[in-house]
C-alpha positions as CSV (number, residue, x, y, z in Angstrom):
1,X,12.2,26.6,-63.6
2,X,8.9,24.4,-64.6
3,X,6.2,25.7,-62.5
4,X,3.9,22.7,-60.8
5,X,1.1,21.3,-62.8
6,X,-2.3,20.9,-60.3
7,X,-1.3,16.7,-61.0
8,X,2.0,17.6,-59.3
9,X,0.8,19.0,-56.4
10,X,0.0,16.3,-53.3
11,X,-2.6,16.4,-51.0
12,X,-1.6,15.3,-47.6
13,X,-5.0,14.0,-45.2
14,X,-2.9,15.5,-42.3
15,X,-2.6,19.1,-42.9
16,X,-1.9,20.7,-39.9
17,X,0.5,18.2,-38.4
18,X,2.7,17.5,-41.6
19,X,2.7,21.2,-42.3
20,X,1.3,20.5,-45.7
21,X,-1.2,23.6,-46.7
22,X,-4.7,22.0,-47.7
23,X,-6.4,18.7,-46.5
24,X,-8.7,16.6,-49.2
25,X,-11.4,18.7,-48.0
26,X,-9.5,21.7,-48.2
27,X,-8.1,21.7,-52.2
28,X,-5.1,23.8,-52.8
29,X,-5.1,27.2,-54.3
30,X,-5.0,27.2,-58.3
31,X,-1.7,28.3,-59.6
32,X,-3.5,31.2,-61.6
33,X,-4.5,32.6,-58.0
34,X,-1.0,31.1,-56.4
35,X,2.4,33.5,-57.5
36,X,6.0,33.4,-55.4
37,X,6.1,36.6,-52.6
38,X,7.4,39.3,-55.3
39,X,6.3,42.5,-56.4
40,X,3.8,42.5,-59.6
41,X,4.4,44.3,-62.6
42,X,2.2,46.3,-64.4
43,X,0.7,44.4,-67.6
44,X,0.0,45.8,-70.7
45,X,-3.8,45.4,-70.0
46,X,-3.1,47.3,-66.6
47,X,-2.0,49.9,-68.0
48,X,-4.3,50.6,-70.6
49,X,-7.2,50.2,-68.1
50,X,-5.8,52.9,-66.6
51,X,-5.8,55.1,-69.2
52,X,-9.3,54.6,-70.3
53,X,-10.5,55.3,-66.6
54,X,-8.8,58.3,-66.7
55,X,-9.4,59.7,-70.1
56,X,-13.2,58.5,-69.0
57,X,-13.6,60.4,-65.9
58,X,-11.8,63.7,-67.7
59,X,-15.0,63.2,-70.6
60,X,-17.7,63.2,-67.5
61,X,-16.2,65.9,-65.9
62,X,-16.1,67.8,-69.6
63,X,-19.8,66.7,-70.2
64,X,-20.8,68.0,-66.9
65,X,-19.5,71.3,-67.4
66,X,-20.8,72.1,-71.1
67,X,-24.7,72.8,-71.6
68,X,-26.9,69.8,-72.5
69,X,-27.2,69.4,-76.4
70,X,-29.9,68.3,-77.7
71,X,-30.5,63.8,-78.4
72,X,-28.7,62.3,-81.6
73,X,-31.6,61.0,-83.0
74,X,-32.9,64.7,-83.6
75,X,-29.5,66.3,-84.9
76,X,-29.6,63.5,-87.5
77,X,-33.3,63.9,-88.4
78,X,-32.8,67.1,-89.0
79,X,-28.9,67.0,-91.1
80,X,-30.8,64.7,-93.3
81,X,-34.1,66.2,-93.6
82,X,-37.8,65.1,-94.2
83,X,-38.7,64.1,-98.4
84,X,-41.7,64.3,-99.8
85,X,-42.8,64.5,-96.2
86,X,-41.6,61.1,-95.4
87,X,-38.9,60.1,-92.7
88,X,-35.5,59.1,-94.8
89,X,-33.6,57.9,-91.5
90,X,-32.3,54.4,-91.8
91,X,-34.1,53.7,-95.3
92,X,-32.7,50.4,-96.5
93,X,-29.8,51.0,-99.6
94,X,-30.4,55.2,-97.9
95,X,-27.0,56.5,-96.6
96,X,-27.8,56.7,-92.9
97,X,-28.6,53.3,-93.0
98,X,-25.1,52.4,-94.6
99,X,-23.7,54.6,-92.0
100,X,-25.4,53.1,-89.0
101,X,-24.5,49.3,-90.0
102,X,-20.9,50.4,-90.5
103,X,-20.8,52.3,-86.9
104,X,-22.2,49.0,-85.2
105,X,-19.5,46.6,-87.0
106,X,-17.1,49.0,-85.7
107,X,-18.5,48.7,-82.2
108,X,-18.9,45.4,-81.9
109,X,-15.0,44.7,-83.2
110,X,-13.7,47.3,-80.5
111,X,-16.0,45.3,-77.7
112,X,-14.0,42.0,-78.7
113,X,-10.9,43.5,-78.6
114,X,-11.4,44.8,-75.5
115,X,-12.9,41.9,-74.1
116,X,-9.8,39.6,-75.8
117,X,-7.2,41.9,-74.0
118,X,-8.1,41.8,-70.9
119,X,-8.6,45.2,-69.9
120,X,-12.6,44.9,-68.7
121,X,-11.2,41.8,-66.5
122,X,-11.3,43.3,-62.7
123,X,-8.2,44.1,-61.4
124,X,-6.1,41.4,-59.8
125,X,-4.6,42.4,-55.8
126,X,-2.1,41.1,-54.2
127,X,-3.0,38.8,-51.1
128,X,-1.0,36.8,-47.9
129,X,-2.7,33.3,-46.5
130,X,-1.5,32.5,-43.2
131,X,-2.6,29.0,-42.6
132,X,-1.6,27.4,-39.3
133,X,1.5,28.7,-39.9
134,X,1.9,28.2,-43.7
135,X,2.2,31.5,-45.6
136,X,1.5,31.5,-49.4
137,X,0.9,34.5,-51.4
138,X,-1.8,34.8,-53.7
139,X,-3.1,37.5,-56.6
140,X,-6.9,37.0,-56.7
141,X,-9.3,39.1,-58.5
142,X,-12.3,38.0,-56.2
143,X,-14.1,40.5,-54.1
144,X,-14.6,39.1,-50.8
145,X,-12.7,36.4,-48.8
146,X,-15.6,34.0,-48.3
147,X,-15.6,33.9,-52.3
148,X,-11.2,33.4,-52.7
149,X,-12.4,30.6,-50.0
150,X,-14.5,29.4,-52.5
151,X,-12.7,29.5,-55.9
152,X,-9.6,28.1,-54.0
153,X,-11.3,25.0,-51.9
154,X,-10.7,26.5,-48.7
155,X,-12.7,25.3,-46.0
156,X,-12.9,25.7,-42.0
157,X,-13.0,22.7,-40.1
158,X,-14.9,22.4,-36.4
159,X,-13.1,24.6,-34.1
160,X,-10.9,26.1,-36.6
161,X,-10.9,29.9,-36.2
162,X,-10.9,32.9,-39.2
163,X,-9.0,36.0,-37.8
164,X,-11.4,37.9,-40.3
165,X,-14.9,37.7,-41.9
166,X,-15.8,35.7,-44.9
167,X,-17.4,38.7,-46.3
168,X,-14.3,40.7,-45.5
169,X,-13.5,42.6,-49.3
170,X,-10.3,41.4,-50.7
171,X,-7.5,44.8,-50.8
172,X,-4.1,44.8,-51.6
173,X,-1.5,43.3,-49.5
174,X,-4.2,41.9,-47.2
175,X,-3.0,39.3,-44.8
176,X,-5.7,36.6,-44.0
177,X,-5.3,34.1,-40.6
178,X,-6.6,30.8,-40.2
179,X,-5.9,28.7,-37.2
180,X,-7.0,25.4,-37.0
181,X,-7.7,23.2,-33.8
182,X,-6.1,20.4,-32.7
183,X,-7.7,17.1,-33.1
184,X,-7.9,15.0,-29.7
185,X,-9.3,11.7,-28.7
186,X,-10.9,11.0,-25.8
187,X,-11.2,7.0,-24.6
188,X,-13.3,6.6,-22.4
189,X,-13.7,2.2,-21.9
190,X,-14.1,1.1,-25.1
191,X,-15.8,4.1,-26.2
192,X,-13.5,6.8,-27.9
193,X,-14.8,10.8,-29.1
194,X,-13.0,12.8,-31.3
195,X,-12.8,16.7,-30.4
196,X,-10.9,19.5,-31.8
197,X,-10.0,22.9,-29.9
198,X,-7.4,25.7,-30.0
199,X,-5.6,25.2,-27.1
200,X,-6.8,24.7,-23.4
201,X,-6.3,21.6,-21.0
202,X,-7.7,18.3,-20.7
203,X,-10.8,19.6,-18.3
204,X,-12.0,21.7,-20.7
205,X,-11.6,19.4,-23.6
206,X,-14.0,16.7,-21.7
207,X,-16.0,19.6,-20.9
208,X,-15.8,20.1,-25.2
209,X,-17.1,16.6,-25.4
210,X,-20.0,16.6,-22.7
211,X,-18.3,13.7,-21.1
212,X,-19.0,13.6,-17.2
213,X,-16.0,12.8,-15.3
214,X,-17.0,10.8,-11.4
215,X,-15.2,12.4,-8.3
216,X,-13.6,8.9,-7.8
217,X,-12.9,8.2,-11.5
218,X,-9.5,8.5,-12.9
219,X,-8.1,10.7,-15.7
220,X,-4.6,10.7,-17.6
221,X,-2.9,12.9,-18.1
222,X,-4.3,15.1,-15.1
223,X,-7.1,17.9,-15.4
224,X,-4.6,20.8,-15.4
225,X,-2.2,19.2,-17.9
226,X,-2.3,21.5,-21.4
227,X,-3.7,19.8,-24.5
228,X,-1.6,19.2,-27.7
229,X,-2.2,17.8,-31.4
230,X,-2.8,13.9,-31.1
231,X,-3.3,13.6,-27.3
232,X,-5.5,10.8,-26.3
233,X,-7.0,11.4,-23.2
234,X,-8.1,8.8,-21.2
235,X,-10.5,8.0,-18.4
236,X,-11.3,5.5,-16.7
237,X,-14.0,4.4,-14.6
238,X,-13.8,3.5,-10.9
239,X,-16.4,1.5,-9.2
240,X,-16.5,0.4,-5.2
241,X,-18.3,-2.4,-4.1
242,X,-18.8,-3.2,-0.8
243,X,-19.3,-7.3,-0.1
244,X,-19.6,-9.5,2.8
245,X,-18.0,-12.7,2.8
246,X,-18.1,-15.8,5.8
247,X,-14.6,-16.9,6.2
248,X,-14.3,-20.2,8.4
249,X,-12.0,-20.4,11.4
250,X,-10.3,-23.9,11.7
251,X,-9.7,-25.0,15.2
252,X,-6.2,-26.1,16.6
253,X,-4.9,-29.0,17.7
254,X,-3.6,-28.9,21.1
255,X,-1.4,-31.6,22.9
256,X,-1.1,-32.1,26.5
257,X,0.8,-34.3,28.7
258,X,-1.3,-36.0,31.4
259,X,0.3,-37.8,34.6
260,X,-2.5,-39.3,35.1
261,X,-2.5,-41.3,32.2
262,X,0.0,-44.3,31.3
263,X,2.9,-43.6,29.0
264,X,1.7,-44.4,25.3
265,X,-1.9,-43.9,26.2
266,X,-4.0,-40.6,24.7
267,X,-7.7,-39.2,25.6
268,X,-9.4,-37.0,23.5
269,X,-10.5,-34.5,26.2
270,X,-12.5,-32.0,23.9
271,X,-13.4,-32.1,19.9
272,X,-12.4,-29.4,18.2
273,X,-15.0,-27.0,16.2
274,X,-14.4,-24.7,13.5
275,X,-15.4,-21.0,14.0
276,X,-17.0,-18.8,11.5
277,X,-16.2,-15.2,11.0
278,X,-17.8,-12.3,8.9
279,X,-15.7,-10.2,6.8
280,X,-17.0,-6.7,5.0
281,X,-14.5,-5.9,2.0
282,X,-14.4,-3.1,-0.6
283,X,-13.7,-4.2,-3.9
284,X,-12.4,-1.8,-6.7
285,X,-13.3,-2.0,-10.3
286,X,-11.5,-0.2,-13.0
287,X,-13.2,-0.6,-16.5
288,X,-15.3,-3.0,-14.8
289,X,-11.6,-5.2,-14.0
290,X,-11.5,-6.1,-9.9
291,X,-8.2,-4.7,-9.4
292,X,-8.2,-5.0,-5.3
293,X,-9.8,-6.0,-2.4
294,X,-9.5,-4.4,0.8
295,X,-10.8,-5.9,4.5
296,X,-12.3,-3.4,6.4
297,X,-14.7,-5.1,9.1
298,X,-13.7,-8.3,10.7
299,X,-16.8,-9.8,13.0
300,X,-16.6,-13.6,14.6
301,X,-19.5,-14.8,14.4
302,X,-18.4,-18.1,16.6
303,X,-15.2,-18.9,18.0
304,X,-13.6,-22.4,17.3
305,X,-13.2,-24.7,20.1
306,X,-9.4,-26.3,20.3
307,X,-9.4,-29.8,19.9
308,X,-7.5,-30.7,23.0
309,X,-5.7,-34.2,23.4
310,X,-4.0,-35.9,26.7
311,X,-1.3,-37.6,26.4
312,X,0.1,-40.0,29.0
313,X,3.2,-39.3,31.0
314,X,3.0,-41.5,33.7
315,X,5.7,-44.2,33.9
316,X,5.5,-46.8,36.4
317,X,8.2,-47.4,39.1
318,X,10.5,-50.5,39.2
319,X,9.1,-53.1,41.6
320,X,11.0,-53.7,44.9
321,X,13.1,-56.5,44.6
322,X,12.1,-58.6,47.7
323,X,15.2,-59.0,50.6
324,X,16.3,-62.7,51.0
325,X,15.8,-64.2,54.0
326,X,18.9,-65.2,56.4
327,X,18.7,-69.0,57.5
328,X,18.0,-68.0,61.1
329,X,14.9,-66.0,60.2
330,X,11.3,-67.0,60.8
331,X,9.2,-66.6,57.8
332,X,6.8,-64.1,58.2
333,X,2.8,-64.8,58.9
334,X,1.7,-61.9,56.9
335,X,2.1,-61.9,52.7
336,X,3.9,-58.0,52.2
337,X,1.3,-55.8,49.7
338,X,2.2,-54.7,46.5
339,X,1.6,-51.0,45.6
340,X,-1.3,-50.9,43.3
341,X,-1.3,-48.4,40.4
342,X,-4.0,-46.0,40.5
343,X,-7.0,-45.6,37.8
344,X,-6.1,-43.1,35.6
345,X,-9.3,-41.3,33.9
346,X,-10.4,-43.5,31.3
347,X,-11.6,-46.2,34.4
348,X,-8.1,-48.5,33.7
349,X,-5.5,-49.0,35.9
350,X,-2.0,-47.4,35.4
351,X,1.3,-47.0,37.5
352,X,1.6,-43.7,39.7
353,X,3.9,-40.7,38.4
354,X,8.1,-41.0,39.1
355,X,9.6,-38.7,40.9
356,X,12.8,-39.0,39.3
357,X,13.8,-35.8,37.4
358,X,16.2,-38.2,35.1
359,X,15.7,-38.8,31.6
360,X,14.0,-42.0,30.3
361,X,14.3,-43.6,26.6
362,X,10.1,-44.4,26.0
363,X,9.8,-45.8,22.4
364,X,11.9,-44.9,20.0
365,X,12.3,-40.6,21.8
366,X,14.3,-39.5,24.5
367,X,12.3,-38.0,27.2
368,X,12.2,-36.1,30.8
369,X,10.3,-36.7,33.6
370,X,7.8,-34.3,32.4
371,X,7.5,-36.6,28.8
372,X,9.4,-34.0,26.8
373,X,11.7,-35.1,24.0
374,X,15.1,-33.8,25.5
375,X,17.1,-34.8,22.3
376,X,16.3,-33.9,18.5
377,X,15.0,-37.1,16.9
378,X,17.1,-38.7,13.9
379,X,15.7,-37.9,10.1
380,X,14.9,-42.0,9.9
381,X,13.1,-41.5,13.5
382,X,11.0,-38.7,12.0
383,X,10.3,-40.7,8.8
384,X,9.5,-44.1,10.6
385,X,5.8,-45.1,12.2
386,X,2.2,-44.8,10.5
387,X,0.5,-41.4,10.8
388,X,-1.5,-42.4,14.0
389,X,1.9,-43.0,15.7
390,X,3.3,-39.6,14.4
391,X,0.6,-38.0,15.9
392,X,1.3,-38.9,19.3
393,X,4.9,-38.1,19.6
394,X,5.6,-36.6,22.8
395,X,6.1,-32.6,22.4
396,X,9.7,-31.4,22.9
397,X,11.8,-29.9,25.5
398,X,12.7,-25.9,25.6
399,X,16.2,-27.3,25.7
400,X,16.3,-28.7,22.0
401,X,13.9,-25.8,20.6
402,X,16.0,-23.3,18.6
403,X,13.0,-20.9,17.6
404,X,9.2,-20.8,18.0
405,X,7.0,-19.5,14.6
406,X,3.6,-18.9,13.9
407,X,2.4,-20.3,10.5
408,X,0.0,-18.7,8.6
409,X,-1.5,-21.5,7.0
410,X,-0.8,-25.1,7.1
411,X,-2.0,-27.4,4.7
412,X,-1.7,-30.9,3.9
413,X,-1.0,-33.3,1.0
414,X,-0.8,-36.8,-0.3
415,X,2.2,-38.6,-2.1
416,X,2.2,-37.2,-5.6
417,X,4.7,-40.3,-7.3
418,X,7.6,-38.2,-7.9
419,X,10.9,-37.2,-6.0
420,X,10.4,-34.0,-3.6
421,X,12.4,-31.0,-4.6
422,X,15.6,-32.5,-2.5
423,X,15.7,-35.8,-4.5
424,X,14.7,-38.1,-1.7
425,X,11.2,-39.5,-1.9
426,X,8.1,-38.5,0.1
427,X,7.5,-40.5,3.3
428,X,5.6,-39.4,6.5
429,X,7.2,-36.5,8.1
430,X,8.6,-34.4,4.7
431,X,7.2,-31.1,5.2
432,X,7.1,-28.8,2.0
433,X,7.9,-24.6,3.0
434,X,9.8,-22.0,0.9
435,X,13.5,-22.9,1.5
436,X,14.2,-19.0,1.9
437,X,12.5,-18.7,4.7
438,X,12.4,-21.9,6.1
439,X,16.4,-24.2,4.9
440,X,16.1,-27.6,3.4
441,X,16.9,-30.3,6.1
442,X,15.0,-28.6,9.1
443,X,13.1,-30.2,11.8
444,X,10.2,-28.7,13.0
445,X,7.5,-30.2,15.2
446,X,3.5,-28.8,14.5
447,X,1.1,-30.1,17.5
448,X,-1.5,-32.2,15.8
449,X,1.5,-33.7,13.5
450,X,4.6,-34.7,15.3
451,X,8.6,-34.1,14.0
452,X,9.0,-33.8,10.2
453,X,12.0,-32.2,8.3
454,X,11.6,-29.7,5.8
455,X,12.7,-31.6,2.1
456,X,10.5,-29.9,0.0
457,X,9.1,-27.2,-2.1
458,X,5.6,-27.3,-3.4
459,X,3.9,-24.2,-4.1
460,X,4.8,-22.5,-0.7
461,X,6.6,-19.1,-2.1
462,X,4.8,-16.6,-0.8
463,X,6.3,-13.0,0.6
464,X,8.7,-12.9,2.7
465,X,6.8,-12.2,6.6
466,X,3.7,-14.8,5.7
467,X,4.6,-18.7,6.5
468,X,3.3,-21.8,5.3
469,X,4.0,-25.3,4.7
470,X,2.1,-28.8,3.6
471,X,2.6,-31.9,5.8
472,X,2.7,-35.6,3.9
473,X,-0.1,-37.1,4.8
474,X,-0.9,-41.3,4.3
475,X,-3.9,-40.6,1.5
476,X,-6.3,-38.2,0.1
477,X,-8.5,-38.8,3.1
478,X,-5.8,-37.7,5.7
479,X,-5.6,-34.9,3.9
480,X,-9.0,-34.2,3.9
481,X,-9.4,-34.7,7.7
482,X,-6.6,-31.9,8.4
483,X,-8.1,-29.5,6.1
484,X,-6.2,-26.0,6.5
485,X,-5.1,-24.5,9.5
486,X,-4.2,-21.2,10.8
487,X,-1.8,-19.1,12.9
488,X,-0.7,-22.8,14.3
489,X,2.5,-22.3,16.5
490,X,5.3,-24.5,15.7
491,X,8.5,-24.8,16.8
492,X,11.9,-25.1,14.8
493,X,14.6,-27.3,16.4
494,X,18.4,-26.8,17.4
């Protein structure tokens, strides 16, 4: 089996996720120091490095015990004597000279063999890396773990941890631990830290990163939720606001039926006012985004006064047809007087009040004694007359009312050109609600407007308990003269 070549080994950025040894800052273990999990056998050098330190230990032991002998230098001055009185040792072309260079060829060839074998090498052990869960086992003839660290390109990232010290010496069959943190990101608006830790939960890992965490900010996943490798961790940032805003508060139109006054005549009694309220709301931001708003002080600052208009009821009675006279009678002296009408409020004369309880037709409606519309009015009825006419239809009787509802907001609007959502074209009276709540082809009557007939759609889809509706109006300036009104009571007909 071909053993890998360092080219063939890859180097995966993502270590401890892809369970991949070494990162690019962590290179992987040569194959000299990298062998598979088996026992080693003894080598040749081995061997004979054992026998040397044995057979060296048994010549110190020897040399300790026998008496000291005097240096070398003097047993060989005196085996080869003094001539003439001169020293002889090492003479050039003199035997101990030829001796001595022979003794330190023969020295330096046994170094190189020695050196070329191996057997002055240190020792090679044995040893087990457990990294993040990788094992690999290693023979290393380095001394201390910070130094196989070293030679091998092993390093510790932040928060990693090392089960034992770098100066730790290397032994045989030593087992060395490295856990490494989990990376974790913490986003924090468009801001984002990088952290690493063991284990722990999100508090502490914000805690890790010096990030300070508002009472009324939010965090996901929770506080107490346990960390793990990738997690991003977010937080964000909750702001309340408090505002003030005026709101304006339209006044109604209210209709009332006069006696006093002629049928067909109106009085505007009082003008109407808008009111104007103050309104304290709490606005959330998240990430600096308004996500809600929430109302919590409502304080009128002026009510609105209704705008109230009579409306005249009074018919006048049919004259009394005048008796004829017999041919016997004598003509009376005195000329009979004619009932007068009295002056109503506006300084003109009109007819006193019926009492008849009957129903009358005035105009184009039905009506009661009391100049309430006792029968619903036709769709061409409701779409016939100007807007000034409209507006001074009689209100109608409890007997053709099928429901009474309370709009939220009415509006108004002009003729747009096109076909309402029913096909038929806008005219005075259409009335656009949300056909859910309110069915295509229903009359209503709203005081201030008259009868219209609900035909189309609009914009008006709103939930399901708030009403609203837009009335046709004749032009833009209509429009503008009815503005928007509130919690206006209308009433839904049979």
């Amino acid at each position: 089996m071909r053993r890998k070549r360092d080219k063939d080994i890859e180097i995966d950025s993502k270590a401890h996720l892809s369970g991949i040894l070494y990162t690019t800052r962590r290179s992987t273990i040569t194959e000299k120091e990298f062998t598979p999990q088996r026992k080693a056998r003894p080598t040749v050098g081995d061997r004979l490095h054992d026998s040397l330190a044995a057979a060296s230990a048994r010549r110190q032991d020897r040399r300790e015990a026998a008496p000291r002998r005097e240096p070398l230098s003097l047993r060989i001055k005196r085996l080869f004597g003094r001539r003439h009185g001169e020293s002889v040792l090492f003479e050039k072309n003199s035997r101990p000279f030829y001796l001595g260079e022979a003794g330190g060829a023969m020295a330096l060839i046994a170094t190189a063999v020695l050196l070329t074998s191996g057997v002055l090498e240190p020792r090679a052990v044995e040893v087990t890396v457990n990294d993040a869960g990788r094992i690999v086992s290693a023979t290393t003839s380095e001394s201390t773990v910070g130094a196989f660290f070293e030679k091998n390109g092993i390093s510790l990232g932040e928060g990693d941890v090392l089960e034992v010290s770098t100066a730790a010496p290397i032994t045989e069959g030593m087992e060395i631990v490295i856990r490494r943190a989990m990376p974790l990101t913490i986003v924090q608006g468009e801001k984002k830290t990088q952290v690493s830790m063991l284990a722990g939960t999100v508090e502490e890992a914000i805690a890790r990163a010096n990030i300070t965490v508002a009472p009324e900010d939010e965090v996901y996943p929770v506080l107490d939720s346990y960390v793990s490798a990738g997690m991003s961790i977010n937080i964000v940032d909750v702001d309340v606001k408090t505002i003030t805003e005026n709101e304006t508060l339209y006044y109604k139109e209210i209709t009332k039926n006069d006696s006093s006054l002629a049928k067909g005549r109106s009085l505007l009694k009082t003008r109407g006012e808008n009111g104007l309220q103050k309104n304290t709301i709490e606005v959330t931001y998240k990430n600096g985004v308004e996500v809600s708003r929430r109302t919590v002080k409502e304080e009128v600052v002026k009510k609105p006064v209704d705008e109230v208009t009579l409306v005249g009821s009074y018919v006048a009675p049919e004259p009394t047809p005048t008796p004829k006279k017999s041919a016997g009678a004598k003509a009376s002296s005195k000329p009979q007087k004619t009932q007068e009408p009295r002056k109503s409020a506006d300084s003109k004369a009109t007819p006193a009040p019926s009492k008849s309880g009957g129903k009358k037709t005035s105009g184009k409606y039905t009506t009661n004694s009391d100049g309430k519309v006792t029968k619903s009015p036709s769709t061409s009825l409701i779409h016939s007359g100007s807007l000034s006419e409209h507006k001074n239809a009689p209100p109608p009787d409890a007997s053709i009312i099928k429901k009474t509802i309370v709009m939220n907001r009415i509006t108004a609007y002009a003729p747009t050109g096109r076909r309402t959502a029913t096909g038929v074209w806008p005219k005075i009276g259409t009335i656009a609600a949300n056909p859910k709540q309110i069915p295509y082809g229903t009359k209503i009557y709203v005081p201030g407007y008259g009868y219209g007939r609900v035909e189309d759609t609009g914009s008006n889809k709103h939930a399901a308990d708030y009403y609203c509706c837009d009335l046709l109006m004749e032009n833009k300036s209509d429009c503008l003269k009815w503005g928007a009104k509130k919690n206006v009571k209308v009433y839904i007909l049979k």
